[in-house]
C-alpha positions as a printed Julia matrix, in Angstrom:
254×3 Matrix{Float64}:
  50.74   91.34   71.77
  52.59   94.13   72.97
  55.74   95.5    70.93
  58.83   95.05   71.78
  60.73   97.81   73.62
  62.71  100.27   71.56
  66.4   100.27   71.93
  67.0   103.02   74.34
  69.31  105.82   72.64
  72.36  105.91   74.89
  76.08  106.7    74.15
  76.66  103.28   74.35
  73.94  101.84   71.94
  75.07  104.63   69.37
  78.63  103.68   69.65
  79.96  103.18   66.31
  81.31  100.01   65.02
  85.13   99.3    65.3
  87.05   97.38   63.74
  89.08   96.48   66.9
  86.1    95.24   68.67
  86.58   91.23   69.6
  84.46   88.11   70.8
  86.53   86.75   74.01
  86.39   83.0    72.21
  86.94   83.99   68.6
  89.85   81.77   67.27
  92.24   84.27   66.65
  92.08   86.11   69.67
  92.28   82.77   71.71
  95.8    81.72   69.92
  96.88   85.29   71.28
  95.99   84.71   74.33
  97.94   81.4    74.76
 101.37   83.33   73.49
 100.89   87.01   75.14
 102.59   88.12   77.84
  99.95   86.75   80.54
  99.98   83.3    78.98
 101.96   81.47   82.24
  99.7    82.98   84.41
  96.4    82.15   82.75
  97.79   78.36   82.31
  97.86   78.35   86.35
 102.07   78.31   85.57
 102.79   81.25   87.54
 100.87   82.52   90.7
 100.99   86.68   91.25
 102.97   88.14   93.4
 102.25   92.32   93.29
 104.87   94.53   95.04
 103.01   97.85   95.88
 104.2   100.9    96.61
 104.14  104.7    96.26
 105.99  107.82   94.98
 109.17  109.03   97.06
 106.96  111.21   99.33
 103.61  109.35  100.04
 101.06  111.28  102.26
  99.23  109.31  104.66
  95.95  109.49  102.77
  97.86  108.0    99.74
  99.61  105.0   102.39
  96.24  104.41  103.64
  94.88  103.46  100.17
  97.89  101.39   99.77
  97.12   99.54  102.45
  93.62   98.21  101.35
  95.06   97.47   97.98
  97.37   95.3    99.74
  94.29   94.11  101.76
  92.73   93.41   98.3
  94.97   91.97   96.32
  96.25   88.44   97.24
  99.95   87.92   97.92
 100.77   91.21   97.72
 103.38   93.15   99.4
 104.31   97.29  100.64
 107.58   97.99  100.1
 108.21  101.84  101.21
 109.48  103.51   98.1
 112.09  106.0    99.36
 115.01  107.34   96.89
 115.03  104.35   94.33
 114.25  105.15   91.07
 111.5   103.21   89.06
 113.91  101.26   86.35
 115.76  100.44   89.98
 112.81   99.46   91.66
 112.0    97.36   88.54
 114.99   95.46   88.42
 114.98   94.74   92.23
 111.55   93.4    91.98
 112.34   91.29   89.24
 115.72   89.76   91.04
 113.04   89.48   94.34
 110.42   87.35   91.69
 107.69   89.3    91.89
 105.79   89.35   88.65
 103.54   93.09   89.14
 104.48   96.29   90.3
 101.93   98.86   91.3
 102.75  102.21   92.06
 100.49  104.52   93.3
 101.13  108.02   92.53
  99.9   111.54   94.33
  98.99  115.03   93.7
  98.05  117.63   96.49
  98.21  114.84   98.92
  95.65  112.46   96.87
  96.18  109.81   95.08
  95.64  110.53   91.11
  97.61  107.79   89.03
  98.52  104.3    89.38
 100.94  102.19   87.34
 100.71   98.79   86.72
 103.81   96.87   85.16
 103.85   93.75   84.46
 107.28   91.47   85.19
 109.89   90.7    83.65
 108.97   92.22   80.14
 105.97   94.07   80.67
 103.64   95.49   79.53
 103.22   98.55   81.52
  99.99  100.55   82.09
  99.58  104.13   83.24
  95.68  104.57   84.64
  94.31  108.22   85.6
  92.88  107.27   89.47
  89.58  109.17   90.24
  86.77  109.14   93.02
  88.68  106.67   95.24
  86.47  105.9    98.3
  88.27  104.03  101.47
  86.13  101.33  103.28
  85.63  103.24  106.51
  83.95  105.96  104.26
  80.74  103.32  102.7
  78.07  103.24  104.63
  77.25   99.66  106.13
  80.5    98.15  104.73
  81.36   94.81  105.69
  84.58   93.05  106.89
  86.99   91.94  104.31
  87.22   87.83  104.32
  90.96   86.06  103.86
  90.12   84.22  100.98
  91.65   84.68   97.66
  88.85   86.67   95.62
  86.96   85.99   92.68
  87.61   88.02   89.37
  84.92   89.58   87.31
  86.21   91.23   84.34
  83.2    93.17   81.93
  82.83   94.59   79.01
  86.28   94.67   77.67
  85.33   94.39   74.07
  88.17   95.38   71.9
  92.04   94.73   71.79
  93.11   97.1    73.49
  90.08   96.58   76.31
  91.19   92.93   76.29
  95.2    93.35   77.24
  94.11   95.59   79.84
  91.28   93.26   81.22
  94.01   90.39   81.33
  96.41   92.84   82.98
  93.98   93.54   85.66
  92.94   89.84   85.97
  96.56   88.98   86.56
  97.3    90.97   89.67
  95.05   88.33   91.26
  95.71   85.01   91.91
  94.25   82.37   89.18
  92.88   79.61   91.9
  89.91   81.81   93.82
  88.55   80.34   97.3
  85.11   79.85   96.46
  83.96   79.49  100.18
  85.09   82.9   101.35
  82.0    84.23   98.69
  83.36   87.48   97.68
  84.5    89.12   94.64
  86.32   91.92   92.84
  84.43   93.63   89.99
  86.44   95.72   86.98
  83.41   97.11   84.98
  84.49   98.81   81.83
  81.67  101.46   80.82
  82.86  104.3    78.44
  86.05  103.95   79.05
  86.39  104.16   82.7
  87.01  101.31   84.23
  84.87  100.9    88.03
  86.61   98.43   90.63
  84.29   96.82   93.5
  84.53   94.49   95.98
  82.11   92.77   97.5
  80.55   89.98   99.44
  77.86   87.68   98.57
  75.22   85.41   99.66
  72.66   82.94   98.42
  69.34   83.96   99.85
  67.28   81.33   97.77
  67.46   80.14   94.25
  66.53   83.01   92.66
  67.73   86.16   95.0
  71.9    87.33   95.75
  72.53   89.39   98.86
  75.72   91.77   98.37
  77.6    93.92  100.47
  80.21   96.17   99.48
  83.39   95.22  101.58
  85.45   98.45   99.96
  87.74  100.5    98.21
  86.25  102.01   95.29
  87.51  104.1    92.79
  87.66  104.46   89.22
  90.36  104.0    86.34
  91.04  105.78   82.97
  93.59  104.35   80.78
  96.44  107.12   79.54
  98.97  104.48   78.27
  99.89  101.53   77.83
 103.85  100.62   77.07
 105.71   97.83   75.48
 108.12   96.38   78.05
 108.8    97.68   81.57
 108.9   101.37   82.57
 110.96  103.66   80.42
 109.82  107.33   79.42
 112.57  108.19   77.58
 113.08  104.76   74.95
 109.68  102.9    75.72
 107.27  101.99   73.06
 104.14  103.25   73.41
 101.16  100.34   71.95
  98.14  103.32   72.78
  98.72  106.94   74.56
  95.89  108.78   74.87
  95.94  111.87   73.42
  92.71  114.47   74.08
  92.64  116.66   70.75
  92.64  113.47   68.62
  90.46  111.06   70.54
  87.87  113.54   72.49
  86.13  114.17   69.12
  83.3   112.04   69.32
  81.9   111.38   72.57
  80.57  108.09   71.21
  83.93  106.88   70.37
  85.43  104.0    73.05
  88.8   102.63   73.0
  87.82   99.73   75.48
């Protein structure tokens, strides 16, 4: 018989073990899950509902990514940002019951952040927003269905990895319409964090059809807060910081 394969020596497969690194159905991490701050929504309590919007002066590259996140995301809303503040904007989303706020932020006239805060107590989550790719620019794209996506959330494997997969997972709502076939994808790989969408279809028992329906772009975590936004008083739970973290390539913090 032949032997088996060698490991292949990656970054990944040489990633050292941590002692924050989880199993999704250990017993511990399950009785957090049922008392975090996503709890309501992950007991089908509370369906999403996302305001989106942008810094005070969006370009129109910046409103046009806006408005497939709004295509993506289920019961979700653009609300143009104009003078308000963010703890203003906060507090008029939460008297309005929304439960997310995403804001999109720009630089040069692209989009280069997003925040993601959750409602009415947070957390909040700062992301670093790279190689985003609009649906007119794939090749062979198809047309966005109506249906509430499905949720695919992979390889979150620590603590920190799983808050932010659940934040993610709660933008969207918790009862998916299985007969529209498509999907949104969150793959975590060295801590950058790849969204798709797509379509599928059965071919046979054995083969899946996709096509990519569009955007794409890529996440990197900076920090995530306790609470709502607040940059001067928030508590910070992890804040990436370069000199102490970028030591070891094969170090991952999701």
């Amino acid at each position: 018989e032949a032997p088996p394969k060698p490991v292949p020596h990656t970054i990944e497969s040489l990633r050292p073990s941590d002692v924050t690194t989880v199993d999704a159905e250990d017993e511990e991490v399950l009785k957090d899950t049922q008392m975090d701050d996503f709890a309501s929504y992950f007991n089908c309590e509370t369906p999403p509902k996302v305001l989106i919007t942008t810094n005070k002066k969006s370009s129109l590259g910046t409103r046009k990514f806006v408005d497939e996140l709004v295509n993506v995301i289920p019961n979700s809303e653009y609300a143009k940002r104009g003078k308000v503040d963010m703890k203003c904007l906060v507090k008029q989303s939460i008297d309005n019951g929304f439960t997310d706020i995403i804001v999109v932020n720009e630089d040069m006239k692209k989009p280069n952040s997003i925040i993601v805060s959750h409602l009415p107590e947070g957390p909040t989550a700062t992301f670093r927003l790279t190689s985003v790719t609009l649906k007119k620019q794939l090749t062979r794209h198809g047309s966005a269905p109506s249906h509430r996506p499905e949720v695919i959330l992979n390889n979150f494997s620590t603590r920190l990895g799983h808050s932010v997969g659940r934040m993610m997972g709660s933008l969207f709502h918790y009862d998916p319409q299985f007969r529209g076939r498509n999907c949104v994808t969150f793959h975590n790989q060295r801590d950058f964090i790849f969204f798709r969408r797509h379509r599928y279809v059965f071919k046979n028992n054995v083969r899946v059809g996709l096509q990519e329906l569009g955007p794409r772009f890529t996440l990197k975590l900076r920090r995530l807060q306790r609470g709502t936004f607040d940059t001067t008083t928030g508590e910070y739970e992890w804040y990436y910081n370069h000199k102490q973290m970028d030591v070891n390539r094969r170090t991952f913090f999701l």
